[in-house]
N, C-alpha and C positions, 0 to 999 in steps of 0.2 A: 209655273210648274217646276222648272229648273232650281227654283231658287227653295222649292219648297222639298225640295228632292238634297238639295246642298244640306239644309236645315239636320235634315232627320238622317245622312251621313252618318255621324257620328253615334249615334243610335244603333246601328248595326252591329259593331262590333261589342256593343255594352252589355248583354248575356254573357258570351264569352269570357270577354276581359276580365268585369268582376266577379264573377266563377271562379275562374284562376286563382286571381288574387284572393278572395275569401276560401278557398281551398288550400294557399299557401299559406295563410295566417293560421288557420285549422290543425295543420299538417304538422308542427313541432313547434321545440323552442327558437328564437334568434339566437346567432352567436354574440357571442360581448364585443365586436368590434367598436361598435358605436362607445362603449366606454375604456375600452382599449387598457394595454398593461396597467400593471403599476408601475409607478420610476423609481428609482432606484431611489432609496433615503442612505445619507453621509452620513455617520456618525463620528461624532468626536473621541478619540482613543478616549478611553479612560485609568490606562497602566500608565503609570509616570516613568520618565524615562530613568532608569539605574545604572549606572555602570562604576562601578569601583575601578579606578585605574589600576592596571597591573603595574607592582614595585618591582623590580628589577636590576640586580647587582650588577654593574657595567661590568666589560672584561676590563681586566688589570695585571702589572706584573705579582700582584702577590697573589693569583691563584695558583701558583707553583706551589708556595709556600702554602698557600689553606691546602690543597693537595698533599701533600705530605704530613702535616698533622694531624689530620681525616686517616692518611694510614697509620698516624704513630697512633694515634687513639685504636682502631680497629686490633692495634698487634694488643693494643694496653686490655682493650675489654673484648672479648673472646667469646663472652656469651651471649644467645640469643635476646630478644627480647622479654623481660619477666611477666608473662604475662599473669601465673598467678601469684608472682610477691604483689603486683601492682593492684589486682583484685583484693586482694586482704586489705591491701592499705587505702583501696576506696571502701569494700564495705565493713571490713570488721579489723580499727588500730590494733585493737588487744590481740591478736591474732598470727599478727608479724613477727617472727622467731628472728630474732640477732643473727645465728649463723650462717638463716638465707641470705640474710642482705651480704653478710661480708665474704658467703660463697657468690653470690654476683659480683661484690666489685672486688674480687681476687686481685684483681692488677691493678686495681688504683689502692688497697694493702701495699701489696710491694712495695708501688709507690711512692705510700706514705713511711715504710720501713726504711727505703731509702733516702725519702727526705727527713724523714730522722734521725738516720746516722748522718747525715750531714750538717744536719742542723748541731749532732750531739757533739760531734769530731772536729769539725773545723772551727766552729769558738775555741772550742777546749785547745785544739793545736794550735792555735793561736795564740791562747794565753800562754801555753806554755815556751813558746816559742819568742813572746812576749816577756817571760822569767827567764829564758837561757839570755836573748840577749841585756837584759840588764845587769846578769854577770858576767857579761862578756864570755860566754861560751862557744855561741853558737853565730851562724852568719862570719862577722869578722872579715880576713884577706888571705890569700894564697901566702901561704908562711916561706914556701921554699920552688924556687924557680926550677922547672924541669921541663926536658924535651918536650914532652906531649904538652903540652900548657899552652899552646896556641891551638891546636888541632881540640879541644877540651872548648877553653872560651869560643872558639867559632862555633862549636854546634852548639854551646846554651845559647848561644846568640840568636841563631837561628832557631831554634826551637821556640824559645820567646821571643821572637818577631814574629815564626808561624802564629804562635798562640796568641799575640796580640793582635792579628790579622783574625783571626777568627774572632775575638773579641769584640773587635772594630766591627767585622759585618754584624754580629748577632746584636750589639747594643745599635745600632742602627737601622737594623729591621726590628728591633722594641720600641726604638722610637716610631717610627712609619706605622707601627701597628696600634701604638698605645694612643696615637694620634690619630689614626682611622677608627679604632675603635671609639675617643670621644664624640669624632664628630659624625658617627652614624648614631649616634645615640639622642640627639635632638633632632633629626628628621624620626626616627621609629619612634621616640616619646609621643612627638607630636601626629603619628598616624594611629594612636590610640584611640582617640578621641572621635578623631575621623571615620574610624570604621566603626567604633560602636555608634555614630551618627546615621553613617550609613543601612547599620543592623536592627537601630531604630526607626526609623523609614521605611525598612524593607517593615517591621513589622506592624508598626501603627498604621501605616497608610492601606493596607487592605480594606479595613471595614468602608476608609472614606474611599476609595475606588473602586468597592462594589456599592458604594450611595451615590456614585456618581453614574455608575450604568444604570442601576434605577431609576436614577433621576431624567438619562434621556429616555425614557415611555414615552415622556412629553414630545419628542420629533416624531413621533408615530400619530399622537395622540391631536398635533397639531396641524397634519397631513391630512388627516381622516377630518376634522371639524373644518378644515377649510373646504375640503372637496364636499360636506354634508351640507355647505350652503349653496351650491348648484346642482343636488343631489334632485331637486324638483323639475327644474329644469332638462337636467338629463334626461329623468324621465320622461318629461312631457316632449323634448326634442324625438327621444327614441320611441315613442309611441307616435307621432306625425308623422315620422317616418314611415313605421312597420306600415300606418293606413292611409300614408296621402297617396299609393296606388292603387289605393282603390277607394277613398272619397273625391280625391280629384274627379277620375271622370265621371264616377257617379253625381257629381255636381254641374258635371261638363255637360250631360248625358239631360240634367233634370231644365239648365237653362236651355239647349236647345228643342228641347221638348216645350217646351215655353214658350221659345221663337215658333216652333211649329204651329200651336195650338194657336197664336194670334196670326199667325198665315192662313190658316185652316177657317178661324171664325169670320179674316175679311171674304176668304174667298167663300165662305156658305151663307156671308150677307150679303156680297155680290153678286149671288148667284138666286138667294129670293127674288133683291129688289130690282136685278136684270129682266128675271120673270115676269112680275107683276107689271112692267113697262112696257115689255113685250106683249103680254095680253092686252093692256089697256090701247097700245100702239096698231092693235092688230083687230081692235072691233072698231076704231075709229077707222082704219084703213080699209076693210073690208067693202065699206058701202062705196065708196069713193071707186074703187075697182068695178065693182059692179056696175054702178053707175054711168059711168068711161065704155066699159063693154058692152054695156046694153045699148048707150048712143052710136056704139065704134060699126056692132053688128048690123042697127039700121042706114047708117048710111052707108055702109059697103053693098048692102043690097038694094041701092037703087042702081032702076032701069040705065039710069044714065051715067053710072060710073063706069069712069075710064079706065083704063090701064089693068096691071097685076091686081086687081081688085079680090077674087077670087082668095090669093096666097092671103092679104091683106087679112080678109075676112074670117080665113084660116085661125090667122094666130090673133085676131081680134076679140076669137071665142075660147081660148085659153088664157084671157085677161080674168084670171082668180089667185088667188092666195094659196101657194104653195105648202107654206110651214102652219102648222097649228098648236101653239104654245098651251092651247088650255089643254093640249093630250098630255103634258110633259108633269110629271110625279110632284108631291105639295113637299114640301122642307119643312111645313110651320112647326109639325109633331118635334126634330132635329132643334129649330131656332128654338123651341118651346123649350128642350130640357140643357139648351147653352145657354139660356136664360142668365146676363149675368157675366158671363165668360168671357175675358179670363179673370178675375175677380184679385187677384193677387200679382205684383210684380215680379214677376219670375227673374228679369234681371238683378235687381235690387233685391231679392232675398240670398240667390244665389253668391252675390258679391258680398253680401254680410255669412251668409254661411260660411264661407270661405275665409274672411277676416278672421271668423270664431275658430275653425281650426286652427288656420294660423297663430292662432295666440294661443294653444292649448301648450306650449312650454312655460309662459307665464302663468296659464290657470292653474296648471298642475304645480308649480312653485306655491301657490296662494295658498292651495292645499293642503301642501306637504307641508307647511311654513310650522305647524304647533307639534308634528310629531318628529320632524328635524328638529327642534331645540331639546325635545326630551331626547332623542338620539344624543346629542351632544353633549347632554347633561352624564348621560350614562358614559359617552366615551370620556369627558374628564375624569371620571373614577380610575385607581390607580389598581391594578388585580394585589391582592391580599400577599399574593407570593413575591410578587417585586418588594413589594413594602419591607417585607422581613427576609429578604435577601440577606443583608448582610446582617443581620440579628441571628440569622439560622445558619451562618457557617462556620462551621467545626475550627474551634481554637481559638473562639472572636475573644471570648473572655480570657481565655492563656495569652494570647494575643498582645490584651491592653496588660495584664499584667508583665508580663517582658519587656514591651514599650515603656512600663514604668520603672520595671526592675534597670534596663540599660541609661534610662537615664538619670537613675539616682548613682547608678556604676560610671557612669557619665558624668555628671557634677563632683562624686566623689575620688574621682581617679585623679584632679586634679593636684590636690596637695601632694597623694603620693607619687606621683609622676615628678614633681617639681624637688621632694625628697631622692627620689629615683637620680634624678641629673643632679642635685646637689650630694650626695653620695659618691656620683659616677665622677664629678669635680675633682673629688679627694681624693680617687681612686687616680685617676688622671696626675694630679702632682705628686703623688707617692710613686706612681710608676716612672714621670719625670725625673725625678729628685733621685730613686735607684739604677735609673738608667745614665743618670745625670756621674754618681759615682762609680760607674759600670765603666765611663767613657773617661772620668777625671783616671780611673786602672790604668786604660788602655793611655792615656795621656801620657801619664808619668812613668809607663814600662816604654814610650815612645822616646821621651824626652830622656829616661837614664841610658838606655843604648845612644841615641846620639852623642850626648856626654861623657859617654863612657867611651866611644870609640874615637870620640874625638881626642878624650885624655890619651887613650893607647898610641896613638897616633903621635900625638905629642913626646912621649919621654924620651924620644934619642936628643930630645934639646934639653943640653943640660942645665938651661937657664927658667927649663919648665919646670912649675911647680907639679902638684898632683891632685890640685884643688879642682880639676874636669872632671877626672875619673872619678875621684870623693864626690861629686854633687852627683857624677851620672849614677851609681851607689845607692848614694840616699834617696835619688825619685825613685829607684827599684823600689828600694824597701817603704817608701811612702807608700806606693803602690800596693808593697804585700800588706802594710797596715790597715789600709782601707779596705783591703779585700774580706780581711778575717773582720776587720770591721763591721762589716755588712752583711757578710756573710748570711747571717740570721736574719734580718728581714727581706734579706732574697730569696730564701728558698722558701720561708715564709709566706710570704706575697706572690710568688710562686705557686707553691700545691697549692696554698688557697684560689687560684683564680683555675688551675689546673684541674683540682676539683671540681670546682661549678662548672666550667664550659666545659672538661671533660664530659661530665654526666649529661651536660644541655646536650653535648653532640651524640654520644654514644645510646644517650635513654632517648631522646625525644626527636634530634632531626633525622639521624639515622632510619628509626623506626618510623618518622613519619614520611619520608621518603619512599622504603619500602612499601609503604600502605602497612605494615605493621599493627599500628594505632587504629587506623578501622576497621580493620578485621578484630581487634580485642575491643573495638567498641562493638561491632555488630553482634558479637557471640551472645548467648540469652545468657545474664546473670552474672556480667564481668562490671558493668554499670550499677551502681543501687538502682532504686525508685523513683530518687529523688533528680536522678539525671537520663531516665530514660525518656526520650524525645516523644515517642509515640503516647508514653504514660500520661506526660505533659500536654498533650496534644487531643489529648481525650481522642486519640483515633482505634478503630476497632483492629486494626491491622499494624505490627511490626513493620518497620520500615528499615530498609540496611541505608548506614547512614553514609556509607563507600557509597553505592549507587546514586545514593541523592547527592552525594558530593561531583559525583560526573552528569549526573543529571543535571546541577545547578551551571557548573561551568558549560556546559552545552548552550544554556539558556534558557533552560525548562523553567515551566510555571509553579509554583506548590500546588498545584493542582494536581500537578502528574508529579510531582516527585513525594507527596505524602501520602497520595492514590485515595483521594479525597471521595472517588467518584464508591469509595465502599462504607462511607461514614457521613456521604451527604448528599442526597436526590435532588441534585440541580434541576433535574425534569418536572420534578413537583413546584418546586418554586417557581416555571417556567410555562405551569400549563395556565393558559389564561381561556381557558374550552369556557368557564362558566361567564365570563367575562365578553368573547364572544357568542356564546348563545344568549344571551341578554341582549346583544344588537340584533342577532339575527330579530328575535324576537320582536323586539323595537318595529324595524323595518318591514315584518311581516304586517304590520300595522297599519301601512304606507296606502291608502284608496285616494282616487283618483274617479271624480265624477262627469261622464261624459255625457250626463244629459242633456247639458246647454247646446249640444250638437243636435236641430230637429231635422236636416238635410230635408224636408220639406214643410213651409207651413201649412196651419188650419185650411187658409183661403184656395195654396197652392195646391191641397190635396184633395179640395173640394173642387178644383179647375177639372184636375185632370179624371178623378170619378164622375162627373157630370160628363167630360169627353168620352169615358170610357162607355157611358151608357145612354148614349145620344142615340145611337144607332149611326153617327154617322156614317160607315161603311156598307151599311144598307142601304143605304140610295142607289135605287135604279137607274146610274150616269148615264147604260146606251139610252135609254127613250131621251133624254137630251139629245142624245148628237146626231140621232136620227132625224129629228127638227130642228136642231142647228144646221145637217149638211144640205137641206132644203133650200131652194131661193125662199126670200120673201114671197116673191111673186111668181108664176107659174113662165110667165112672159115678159123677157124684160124689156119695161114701159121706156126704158131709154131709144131701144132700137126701135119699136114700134112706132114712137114720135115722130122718129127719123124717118121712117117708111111712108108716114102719113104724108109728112111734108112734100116727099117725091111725088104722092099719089095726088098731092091738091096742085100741084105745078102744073101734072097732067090731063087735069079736067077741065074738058072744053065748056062748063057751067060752070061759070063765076059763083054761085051760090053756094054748089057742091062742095069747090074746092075752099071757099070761106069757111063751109063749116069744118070739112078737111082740119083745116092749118089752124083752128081751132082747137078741134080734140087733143091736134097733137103737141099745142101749147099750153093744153090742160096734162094731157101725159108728163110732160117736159115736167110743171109745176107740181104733180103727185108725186114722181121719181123723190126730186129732191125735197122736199116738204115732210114726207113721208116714208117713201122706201127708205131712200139713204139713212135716215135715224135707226128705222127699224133694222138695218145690217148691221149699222155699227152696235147696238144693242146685243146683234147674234155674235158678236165677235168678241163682245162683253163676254158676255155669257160663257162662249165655246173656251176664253182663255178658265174661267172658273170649275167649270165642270171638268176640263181637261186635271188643271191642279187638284183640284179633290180625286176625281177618279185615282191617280197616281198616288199620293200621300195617303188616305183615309186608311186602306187598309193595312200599311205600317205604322202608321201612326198611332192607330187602336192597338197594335200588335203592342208597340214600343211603349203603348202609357201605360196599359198592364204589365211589362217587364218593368218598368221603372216601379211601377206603384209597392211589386213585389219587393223587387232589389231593396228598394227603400227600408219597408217594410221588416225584414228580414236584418239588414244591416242595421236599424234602428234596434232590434231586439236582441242582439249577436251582440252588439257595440259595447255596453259593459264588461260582458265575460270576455270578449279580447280583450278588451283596453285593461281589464287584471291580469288574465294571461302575460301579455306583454309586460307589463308593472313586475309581475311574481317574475318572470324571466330577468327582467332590468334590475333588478332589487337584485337578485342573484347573483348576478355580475358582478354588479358594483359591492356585496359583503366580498366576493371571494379577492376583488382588486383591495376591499380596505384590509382585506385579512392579510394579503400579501403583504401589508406595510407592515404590519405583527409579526406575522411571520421573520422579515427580514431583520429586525429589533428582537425574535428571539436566538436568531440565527447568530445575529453578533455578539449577544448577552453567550449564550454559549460557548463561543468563539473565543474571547474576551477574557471570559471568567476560568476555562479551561487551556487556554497556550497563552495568553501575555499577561494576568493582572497578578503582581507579584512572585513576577519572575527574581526566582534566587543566584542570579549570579553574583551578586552583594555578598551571600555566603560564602559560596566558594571563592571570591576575593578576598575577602578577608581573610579567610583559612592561609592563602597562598599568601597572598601579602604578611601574614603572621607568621606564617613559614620563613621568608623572604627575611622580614626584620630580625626574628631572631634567631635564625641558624646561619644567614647568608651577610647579615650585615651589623649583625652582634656578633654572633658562636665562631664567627668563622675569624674574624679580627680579633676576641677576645682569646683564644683557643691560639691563634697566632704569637701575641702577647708573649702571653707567659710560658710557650715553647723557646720564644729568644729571648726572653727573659732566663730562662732555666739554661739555654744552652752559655747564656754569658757567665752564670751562675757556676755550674760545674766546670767551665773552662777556667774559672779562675782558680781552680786546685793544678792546673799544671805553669798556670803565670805564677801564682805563688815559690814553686819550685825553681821553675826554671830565673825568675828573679833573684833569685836566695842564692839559686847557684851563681849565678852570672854575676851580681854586684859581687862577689869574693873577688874575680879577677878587673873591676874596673879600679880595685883600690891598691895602695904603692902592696909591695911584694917585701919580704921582709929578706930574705935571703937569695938573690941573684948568679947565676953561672958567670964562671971568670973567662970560661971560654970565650973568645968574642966570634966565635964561628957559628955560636949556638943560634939555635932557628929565631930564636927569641931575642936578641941582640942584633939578630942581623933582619930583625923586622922593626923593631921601635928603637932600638938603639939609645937604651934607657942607662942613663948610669949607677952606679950601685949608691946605694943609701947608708950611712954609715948608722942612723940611730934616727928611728921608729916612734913616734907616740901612736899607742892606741888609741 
């Protein structure tokens, strides 16, 4: 009874339980834990890294010296920037009237007015200076000695010493300069190259860095088909799940109902063939009783029995049969309709039912196996806007024509670069070569004063010649020869180079320092056509090219600095909606067949409907246990045996008491022969009738809740198991869409702040700044200020030489005085006769 009460335990709770559970599966969608985020996808940058190094003029001592030419030029040119001579002369030559330009360079006129009277006067005073002395006119010797004649030579002296001191520094800052300036000229040649390199990079490589962000779809693409080949399995895992709480015990529920039903059928076979043993037990025993009692009652009533004979014969005549089994209810109708039962292995189906859930993530794999490959065929497809990503962004074709224009400007820049420093060579030894005789001036106005003074120094020995004074003389006047010599190609080579890097500094660094230059680029119609950027650019939008220049140096993308996002719908190229609704669609596709699950079979469901209408719970148990709690016997034949034997001990007729000790050795042999089978029979019995009574009518309760539940969950089990499927499906598009997502997020990202970031432009611009105003204009501009300063300072060493050699040579007429300042300094003696 116990054990059959253990059984059907679990049964109790199984209404409840799977109510619940089928109530919770009813009640909504699952959430997507079971298939949990998406991970994060890496992507590979696709912007190549740019960076132009910044050129940068060290500090030095000659920025003094560019500082001051910077203001000699600023006093020289006086006017604003041109901005509309310089429009004419971009868009319309014919245009440009003469008197504008030479009202703008008013001060480099001057200029040239004064380097043309320079140019015009001092050949010409030279030549003529050149015919006085060849007839001994001019230059010559002090004819007549006089007081002031020392006080006189000491300050030409000093005068041309200062002025050769001046000489001295300016032809030596022409050297420092002529010489900085050659050798900044073959680093800035060779940054030409360099940065249209860099300016071709910056431009060619767009298209291939937005074909390279196209081309990772594929990490998205490869994410998605990896996870689409355990996309069956998820399902079928997350569908075991949503129901093993409620196939489990429903299968828990259906074995021990199984267990029950094979307890139930030994116990209502044991409980017929107890019966039928007992009837057959109980007509055999019957006679045997009577018979006993019928001899028990004649001999207690003779005359001559002894003793308690009376009590004897008392319970002699209740020697009958207590219980009577044929009262007790028939089973056969019950055995009749179990006929057969249990017919199916309830353990062994259950255990293979079980198995078959179990595996429903690999049947659902098996499944899903021909609409996952068409999935994956669809996710190799590439969406139509990635493709023509870089085909469809604004300027691809102006793009490759610049990439091609910079590097035919690129191959061709070479010969004239190499003309450029072979030029720049020439320029180099001609500034040498006049620096050269700039310094041979400054030499021999050095060497005729020492000469000179040395001679002076000499004449109070009257054993000196005058041959000191006479050489320190003639290096003067070699000195003033070479001056007027050269004259002309210095001041020549001069305004010519004063020219150029004047105008380099005054028109172009200046103004491009100020921001000047982009403010007259940015104005509408100071550009032609042919050089407006945006024109070029096929963009719908003017762009200021100031901004984009602080925008590039920032490190902005041409995305935001050409404002692309109004000439080109990145979002269009970007929606991949039709792309994902084709998977959706795919996936909607996705069935999942759960009939293999029968949760009971034919045999098993033919057990338990034969249990159900057995009637076993209609059996009438009390008439059982009403002739179970009965003795067999009315009188038990044990004690009576025992009483008999006392009563034949005490009979004084041997015959009596023989037959006495008889009966009750026949009693003794009925007991056990007979009774005793018959109890343990009732005890049979009483253990079966007791178990049925208790189980049957739960049992019947619990096969018809199972047969239901079954029943019900067999016909429920598809539209969950899609339920669940359309939910899982769901999940898992919304985790593959997240990998798209995060690939459009970076495509966005990418293509809009880093792919063809222009700080390449603005370095270049600076660096072009850098080379030629900072490390050409500013040395060149240098140059030829001490060039020009050596230049016009040789118009006072010309004089003061001219003057000065007159007194280093002998004196023709001498003071007698010998008190004179002049005798009592060199103490020179008189000369009686003179050659000129």
């Amino acid at each position: 009874m116990r054990h059959a009460q253990a059984l059907l335990a679990p049964l109790l709770g199984l209404g409840l339980g799977l109510g619940l559970a089928l109530s919770q599966l009813a009640a909504g969608a699952p959430d997507c834990k079971s298939i949990g985020p998406a991970e994060h996808l890496a992507f590979s940058p696709a912007a190549r890294a740019r960076w132009l190094a910044p050129r940068v003029r060290a500090p030095g001592p000659l920025d003094s010296l560019y500082g001051t030419v910077r203001r000699f030029l600023s006093v020289v040119q006086l006017n604003p920037f041109p901005s509309e001579l310089v429009k004419a002369l971009l868009n319309e030559l014919a245009s440009v009237k003469v008197n504008e330009v030479v009202q703008y360079e008013a001060g480099y006129m001057v200029c040239a007015v004064i380097a043309g009277l320079y140019l015009l006067l001092v050949p010409t005073t030279g030549l003529c200076f050149c015919c006085c002395r060849c007839h001994r006119r001019c230059g010559g010797r002090v004819k007549t000695e006089h007081k002031a004649l020392a006080c006189e030579r000491t300050a030409l002296m000093a005068f041309l010493l200062l002025t050769t001191l001046m000489l001295l520094i300016g032809v030596v800052c022409a050297f420092v300069t002529n010489q900085r300036t050659h050798e900044q000229t073959g680093p800035s040649i060779e940054a030409v190259p360099e940065t249209l390199l860099s300016l071709r990079g910056l431009v060619s490589d767009v298209p291939q860095e937005l074909q390279a962000v196209a081309q990772q779809f594929s990490l998205p693409q490869e994410r998605v088909s990896e996870e689409l080949d355990g996309v069956g399995v998820s399902i079928g895992s997350t569908i075991h799940t949503q129901l093993k709480s409620t196939m489990y015990p429903l299968l828990a529920a259906v074995g021990s109902l199984g267990q029950a039903l094979q307890v139930s059928m030994h116990h209502l076979q044991a409980l017929n063939a107890t019966v039928v043993e007992l009837q057959a037990g109980q007509q055999d025993l019957e006679p045997a009783v009577r018979e006993h009692r019928d001899r028990l009652v004649e001999l207690l009533q003779e005359a001559g029995c002894q003793g308690d004979c009376a009590g004897a014969l008392s319970r002699a005549r209740t020697l009958e049969l207590a219980a009577d089994f044929s009262q007790v209810p028939s089973v056969d109708h019950v055995l009749h309709r179990l006929k057969g039962v249990p017919e199916a292995n309830f353990s062994s189906m259950v255990q293979e039912e079980n198995s078959t859930f179990n595996a429903l993530p690999a049947l659902a794999a098996m499944q899903t196996a021909s609409v996952v490959q068409e999935l994956k065929k669809a996710v190799a497809q590439q969406p139509e806007g990635l493709r023509m990503l870089a085909e469809g962004f604004p300027g691809s074709e102006a793009a490759s024509h610049w990439a091609q224009a910079l590097q035919e400007v690129e191959e061709s820049s070479h010969p004239y670069l190499q003309e450029v420093q072979r030029y720049e060579t020439y320029r180099w030894i001609l500034g040498c070569v006049l620096c050269s005789v700039v310094l041979l001036v400054v030499l021999c106005n050095l060497l005729g004063l020492n000469l000179g003074i040395w001679g002076l120094s000499a004449r109070e020995d009257a054993s000196h010649s005058e041959a000191k004074g006479e050489a320190g003389a003639r290096c003067l006047m070699a000195g003033v020869g070479l001056s007027f010599l050269f004259a002309a190609p210095l001041i020549l080579l001069v305004f010519a180079t004063f020219l150029v890097g004047g105008n380099m500094q005054t028109l172009v660094c200046r103004s491009w320092e100020s921001g000047e230059l982009f403010e007259f680029a940015d104005t509408p119609g100071n550009l032609p056509p042919s050089m407006n950027l945006s024109h070029l650019l096929g963009l719908r939008k003017n762009i200021s090219i100031h901004q984009a220049y602080r925008q590039c140096k920032e490190g902005a993308a041409l995305w935001t600095v050409l404002q692309l996002n109004d000439s080109y719908n990145l979002e269009e190229h970007l929606d991949i909606s039709q792309y994902t609704n084709k998977l959706q669609q795919e996936l909607q596709s996705l069935k999942i067949d759960t009939q293999s699950l029968d949760l009971l079979s034919s045999a098993a469901r033919r057990d338990l409907e034969a249990l159900q209408s057995s009637g076993l719970q209609h059996i009438h148990y009390p008439d059982f246990l009403v002739q179970i709690q009965r003795p067999v016997v009315k009188t038990s034949t044990e004690q009576l045996a025992q009483e008999l034997e006392g009563l034949a001990q005490a009979q004084g007729n041997s015959l009596l008491g023989q037959r006495l000790q008889q009966e009750a050795h026949g009693l003794r042999n009925l007991h056990q022969e007979k009774v005793v089978p018959q109890q343990s029979l009732v005890a049979k019995l009483n253990l079966s009738v007791r178990a049925l009574e208790s189980s049957a009518p739960n049992l019947q309760l619990e096969t018809s809740d199972v047969l239901a539940n079954v029943t019900y969950l067999k016909g429920e089990l598809p539209a969950w198991a899609a339920r669940i499927l359309r939910n899982v499906s769901e999940c898992f598009l919304a985790r593959e869409m997240d990998y798209f997502s995060q690939y459009v997020a970076w495509v966005r990202e990418e293509v809009t702040q880093r792919i063809a970031t222009c700080q390449p432009l603005s370095g270049a611009l600076d660096n072009s700044r850098v080379i030629l105003c900072d490390m050409m204009a500013d040395p060149w501009n240098a140059f030829w200020f001490c060039l020009a300063w050596c230049t016009f300072f040789l118009i006072p060493s010309i004089i003061f030489a001219v003057k000065t050699s007159k007194y280093f040579r002998p004196i023709r007429k001498r003071l007698s005085s010998t008190s004179s300042e002049e005798t009592q300094l060199f103490h020179i003696p008189r000369v009686t006769s003179l050659k000129l």
